[in-house]
PDB file of N, CA, C and O in Angstrom:
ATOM      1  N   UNK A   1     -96.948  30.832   0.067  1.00  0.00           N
ATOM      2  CA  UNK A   1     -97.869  29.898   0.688  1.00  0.00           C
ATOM      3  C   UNK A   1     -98.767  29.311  -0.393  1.00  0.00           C
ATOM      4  O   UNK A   1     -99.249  30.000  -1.292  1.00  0.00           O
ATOM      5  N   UNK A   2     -98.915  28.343  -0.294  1.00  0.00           N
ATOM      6  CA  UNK A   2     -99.982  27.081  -1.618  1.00  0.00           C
ATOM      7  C   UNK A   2    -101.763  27.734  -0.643  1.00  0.00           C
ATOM      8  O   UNK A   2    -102.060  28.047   0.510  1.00  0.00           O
ATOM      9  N   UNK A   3    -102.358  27.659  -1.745  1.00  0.00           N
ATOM     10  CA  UNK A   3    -103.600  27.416  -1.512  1.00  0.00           C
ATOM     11  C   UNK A   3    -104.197  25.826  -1.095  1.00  0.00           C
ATOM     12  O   UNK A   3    -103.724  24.783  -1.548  1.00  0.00           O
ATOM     13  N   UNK A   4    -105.319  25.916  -0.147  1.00  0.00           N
ATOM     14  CA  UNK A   4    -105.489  24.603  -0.616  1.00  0.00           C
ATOM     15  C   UNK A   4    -105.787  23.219  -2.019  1.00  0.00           C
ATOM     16  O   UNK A   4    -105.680  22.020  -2.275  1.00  0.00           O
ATOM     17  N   UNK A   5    -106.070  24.104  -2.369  1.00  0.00           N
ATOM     18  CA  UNK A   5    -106.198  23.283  -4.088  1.00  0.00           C
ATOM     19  C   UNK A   5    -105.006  23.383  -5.072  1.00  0.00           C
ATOM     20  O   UNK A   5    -105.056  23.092  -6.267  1.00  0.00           O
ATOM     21  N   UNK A   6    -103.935  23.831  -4.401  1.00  0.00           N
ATOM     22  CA  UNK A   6    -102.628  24.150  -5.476  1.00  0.00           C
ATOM     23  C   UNK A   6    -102.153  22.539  -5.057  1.00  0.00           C
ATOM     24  O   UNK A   6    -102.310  21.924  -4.002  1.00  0.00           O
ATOM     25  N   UNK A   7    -101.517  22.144  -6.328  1.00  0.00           N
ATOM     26  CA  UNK A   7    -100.426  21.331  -5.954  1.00  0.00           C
ATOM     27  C   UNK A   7     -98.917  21.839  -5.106  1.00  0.00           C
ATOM     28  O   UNK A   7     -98.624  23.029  -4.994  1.00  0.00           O
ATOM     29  N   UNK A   8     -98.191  20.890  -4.642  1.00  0.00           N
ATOM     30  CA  UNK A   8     -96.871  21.131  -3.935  1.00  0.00           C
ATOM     31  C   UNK A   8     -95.692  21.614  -5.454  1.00  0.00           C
ATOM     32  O   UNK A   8     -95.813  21.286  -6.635  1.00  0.00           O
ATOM     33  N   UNK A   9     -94.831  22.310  -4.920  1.00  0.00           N
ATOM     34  CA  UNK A   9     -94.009  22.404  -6.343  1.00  0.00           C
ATOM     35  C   UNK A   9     -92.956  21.139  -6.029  1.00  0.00           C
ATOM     36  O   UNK A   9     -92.721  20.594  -4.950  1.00  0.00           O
ATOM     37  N   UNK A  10     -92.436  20.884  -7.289  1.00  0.00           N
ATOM     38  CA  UNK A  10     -91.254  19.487  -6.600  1.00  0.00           C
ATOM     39  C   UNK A  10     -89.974  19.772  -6.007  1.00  0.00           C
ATOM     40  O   UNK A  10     -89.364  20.723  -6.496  1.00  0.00           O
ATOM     41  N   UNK A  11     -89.418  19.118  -5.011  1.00  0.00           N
ATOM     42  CA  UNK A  11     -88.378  19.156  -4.353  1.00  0.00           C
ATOM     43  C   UNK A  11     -87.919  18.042  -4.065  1.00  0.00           C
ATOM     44  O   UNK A  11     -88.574  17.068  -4.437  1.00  0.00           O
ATOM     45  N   UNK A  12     -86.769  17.840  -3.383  1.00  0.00           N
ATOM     46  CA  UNK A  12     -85.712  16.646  -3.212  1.00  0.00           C
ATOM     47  C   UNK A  12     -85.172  16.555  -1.579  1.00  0.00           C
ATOM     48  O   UNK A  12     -84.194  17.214  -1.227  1.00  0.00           O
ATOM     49  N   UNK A  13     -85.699  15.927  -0.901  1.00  0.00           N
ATOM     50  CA  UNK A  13     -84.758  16.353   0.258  1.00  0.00           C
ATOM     51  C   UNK A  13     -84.316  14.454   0.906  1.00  0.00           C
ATOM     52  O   UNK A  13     -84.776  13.358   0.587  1.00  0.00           O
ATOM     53  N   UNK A  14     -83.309  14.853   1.836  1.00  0.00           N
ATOM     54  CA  UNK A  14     -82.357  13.342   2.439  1.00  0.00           C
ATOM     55  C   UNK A  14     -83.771  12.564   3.165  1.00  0.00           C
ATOM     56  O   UNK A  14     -84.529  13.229   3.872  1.00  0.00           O
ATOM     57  N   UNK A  15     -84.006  11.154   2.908  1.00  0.00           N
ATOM     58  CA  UNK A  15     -84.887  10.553   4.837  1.00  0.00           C
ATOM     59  C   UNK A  15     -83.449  10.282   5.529  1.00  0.00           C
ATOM     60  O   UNK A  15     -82.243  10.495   5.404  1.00  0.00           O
ATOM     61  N   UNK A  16     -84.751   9.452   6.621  1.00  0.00           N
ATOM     62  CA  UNK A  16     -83.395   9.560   7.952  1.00  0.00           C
ATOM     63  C   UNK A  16     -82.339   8.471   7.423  1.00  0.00           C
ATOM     64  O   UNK A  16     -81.340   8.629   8.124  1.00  0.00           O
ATOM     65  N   UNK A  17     -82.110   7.440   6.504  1.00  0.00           N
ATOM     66  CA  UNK A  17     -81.089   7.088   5.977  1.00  0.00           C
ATOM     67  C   UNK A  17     -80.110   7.786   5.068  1.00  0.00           C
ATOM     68  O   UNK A  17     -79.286   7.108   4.453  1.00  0.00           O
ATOM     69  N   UNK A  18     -80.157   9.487   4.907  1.00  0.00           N
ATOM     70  CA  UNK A  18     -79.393   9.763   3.962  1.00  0.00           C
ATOM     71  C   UNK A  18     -79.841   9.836   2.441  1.00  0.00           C
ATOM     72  O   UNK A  18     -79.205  10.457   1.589  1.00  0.00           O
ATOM     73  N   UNK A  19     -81.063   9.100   2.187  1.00  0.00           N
ATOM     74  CA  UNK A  19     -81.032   8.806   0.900  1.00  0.00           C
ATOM     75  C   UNK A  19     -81.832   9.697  -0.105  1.00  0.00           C
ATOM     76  O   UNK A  19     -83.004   9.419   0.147  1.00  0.00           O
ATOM     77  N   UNK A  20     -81.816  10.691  -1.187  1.00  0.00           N
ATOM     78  CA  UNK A  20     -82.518  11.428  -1.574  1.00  0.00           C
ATOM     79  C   UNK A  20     -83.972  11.577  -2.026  1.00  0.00           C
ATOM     80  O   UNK A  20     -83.997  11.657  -3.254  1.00  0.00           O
ATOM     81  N   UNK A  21     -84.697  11.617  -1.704  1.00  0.00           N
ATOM     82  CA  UNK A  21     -85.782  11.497  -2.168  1.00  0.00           C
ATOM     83  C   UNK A  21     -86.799  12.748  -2.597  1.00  0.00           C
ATOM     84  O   UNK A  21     -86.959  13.842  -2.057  1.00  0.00           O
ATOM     85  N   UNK A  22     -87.370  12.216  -3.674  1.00  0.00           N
ATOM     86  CA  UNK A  22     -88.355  13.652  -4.716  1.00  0.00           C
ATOM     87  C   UNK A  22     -89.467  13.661  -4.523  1.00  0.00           C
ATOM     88  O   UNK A  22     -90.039  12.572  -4.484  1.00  0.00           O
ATOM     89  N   UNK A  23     -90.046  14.591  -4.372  1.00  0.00           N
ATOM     90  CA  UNK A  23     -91.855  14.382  -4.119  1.00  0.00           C
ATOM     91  C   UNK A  23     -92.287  13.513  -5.540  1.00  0.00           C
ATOM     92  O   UNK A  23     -93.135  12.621  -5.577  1.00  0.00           O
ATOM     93  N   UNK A  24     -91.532  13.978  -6.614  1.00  0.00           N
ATOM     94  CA  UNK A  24     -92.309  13.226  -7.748  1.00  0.00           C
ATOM     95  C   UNK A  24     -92.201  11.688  -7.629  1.00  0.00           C
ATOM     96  O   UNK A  24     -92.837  10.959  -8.390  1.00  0.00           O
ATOM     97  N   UNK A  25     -91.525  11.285  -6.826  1.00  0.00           N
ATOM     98  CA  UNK A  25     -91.434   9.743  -6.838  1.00  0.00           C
ATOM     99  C   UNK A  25     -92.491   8.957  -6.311  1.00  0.00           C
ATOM    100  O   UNK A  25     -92.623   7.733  -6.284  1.00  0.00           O
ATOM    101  N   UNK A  26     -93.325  10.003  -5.838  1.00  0.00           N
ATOM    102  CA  UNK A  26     -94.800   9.274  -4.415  1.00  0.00           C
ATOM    103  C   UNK A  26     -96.318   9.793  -5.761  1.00  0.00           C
ATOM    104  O   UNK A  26     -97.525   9.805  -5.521  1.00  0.00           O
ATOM    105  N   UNK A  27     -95.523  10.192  -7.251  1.00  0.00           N
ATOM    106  CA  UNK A  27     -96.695  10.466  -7.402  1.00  0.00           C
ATOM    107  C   UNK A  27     -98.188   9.124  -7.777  1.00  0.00           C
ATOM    108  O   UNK A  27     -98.047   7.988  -8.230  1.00  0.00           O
ATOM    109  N   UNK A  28     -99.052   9.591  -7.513  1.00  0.00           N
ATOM    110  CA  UNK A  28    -100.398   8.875  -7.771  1.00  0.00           C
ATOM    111  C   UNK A  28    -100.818   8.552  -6.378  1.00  0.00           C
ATOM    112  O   UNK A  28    -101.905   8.041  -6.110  1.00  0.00           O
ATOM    113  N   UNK A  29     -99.852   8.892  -5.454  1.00  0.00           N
ATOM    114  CA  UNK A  29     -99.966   8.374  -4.048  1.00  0.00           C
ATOM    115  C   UNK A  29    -100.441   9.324  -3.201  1.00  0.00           C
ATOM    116  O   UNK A  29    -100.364  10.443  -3.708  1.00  0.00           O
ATOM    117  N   UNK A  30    -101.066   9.307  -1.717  1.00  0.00           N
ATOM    118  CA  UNK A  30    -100.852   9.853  -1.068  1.00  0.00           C
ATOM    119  C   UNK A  30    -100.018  10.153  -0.086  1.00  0.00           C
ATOM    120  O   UNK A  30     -99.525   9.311   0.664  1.00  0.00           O
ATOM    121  N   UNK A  31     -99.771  11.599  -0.022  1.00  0.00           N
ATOM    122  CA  UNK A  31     -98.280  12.144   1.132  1.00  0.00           C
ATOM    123  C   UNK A  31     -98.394  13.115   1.912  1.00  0.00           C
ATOM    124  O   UNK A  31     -99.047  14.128   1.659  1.00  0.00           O
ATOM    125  N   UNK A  32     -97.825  12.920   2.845  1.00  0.00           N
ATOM    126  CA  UNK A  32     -98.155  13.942   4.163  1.00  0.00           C
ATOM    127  C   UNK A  32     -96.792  14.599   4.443  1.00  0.00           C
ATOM    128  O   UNK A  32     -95.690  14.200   4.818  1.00  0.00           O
ATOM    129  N   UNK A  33     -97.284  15.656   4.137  1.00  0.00           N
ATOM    130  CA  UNK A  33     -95.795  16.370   4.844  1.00  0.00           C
ATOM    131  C   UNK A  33     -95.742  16.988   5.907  1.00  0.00           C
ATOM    132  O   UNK A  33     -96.540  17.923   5.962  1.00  0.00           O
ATOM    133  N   UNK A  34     -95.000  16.813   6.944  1.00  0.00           N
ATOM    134  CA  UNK A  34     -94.853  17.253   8.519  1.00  0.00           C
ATOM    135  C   UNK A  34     -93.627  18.217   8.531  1.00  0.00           C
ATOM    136  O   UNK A  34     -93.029  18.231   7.455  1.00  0.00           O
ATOM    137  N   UNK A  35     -93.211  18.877   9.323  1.00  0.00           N
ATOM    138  CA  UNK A  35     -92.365  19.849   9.413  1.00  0.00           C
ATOM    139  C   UNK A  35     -92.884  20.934  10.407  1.00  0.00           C
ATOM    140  O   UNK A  35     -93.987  21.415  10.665  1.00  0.00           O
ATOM    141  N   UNK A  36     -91.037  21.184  11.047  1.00  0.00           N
ATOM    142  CA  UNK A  36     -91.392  22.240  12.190  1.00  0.00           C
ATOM    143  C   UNK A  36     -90.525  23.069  11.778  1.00  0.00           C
ATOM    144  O   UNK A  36     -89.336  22.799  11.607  1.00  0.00           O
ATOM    145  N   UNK A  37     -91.056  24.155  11.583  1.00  0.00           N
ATOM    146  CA  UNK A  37     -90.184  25.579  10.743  1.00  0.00           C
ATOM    147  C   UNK A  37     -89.517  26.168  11.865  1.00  0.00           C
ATOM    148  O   UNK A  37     -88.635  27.008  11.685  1.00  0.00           O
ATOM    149  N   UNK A  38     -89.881  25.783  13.051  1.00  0.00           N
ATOM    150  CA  UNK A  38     -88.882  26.691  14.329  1.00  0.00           C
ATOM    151  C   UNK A  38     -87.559  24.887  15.159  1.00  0.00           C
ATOM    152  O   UNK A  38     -86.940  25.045  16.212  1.00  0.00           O
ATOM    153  N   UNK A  39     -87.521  24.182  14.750  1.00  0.00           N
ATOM    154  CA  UNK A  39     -87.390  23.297  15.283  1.00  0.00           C
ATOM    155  C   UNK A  39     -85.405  23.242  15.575  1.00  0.00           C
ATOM    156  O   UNK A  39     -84.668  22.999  14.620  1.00  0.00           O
ATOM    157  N   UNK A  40     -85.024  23.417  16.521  1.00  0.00           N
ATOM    158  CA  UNK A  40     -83.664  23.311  17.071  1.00  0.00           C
ATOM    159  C   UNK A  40     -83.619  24.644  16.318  1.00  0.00           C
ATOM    160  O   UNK A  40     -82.783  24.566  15.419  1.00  0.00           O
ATOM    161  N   UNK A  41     -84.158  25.718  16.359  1.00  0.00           N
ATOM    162  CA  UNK A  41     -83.668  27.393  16.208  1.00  0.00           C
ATOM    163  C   UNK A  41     -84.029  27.766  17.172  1.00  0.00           C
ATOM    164  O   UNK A  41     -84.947  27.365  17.888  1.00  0.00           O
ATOM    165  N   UNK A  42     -82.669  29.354  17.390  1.00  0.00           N
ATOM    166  CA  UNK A  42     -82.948  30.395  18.939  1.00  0.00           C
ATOM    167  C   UNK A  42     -84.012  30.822  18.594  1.00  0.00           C
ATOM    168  O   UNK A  42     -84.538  31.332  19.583  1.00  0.00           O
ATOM    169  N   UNK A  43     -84.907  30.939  17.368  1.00  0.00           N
ATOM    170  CA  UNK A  43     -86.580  31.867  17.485  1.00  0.00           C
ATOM    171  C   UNK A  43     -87.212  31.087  17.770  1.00  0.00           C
ATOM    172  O   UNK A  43     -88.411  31.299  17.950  1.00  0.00           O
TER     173      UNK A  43
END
């Protein structure tokens, strides 16, 4: 788990077109990351 004052570490994941995208590519910007850690799972 990040603290609040840690940065994110970098990662790569698809948008909804398929297309890859890196956190480092939004840098100087601001970004929100959303996510549901139980989302279409039996838990």
């Amino acid at each position: 788990m990040l603290a609040a004052d840690q940065l994110a570490p970098e990662f790569e994941l698809p948008d909804q077109n398929g297309k890859t995208v890196s956190l480092s590519s939004f840098r100087g910007k601001w970004v929100l990351l959303w996510w549901y850690p139980k989302a279409n799972t039996p838990g």
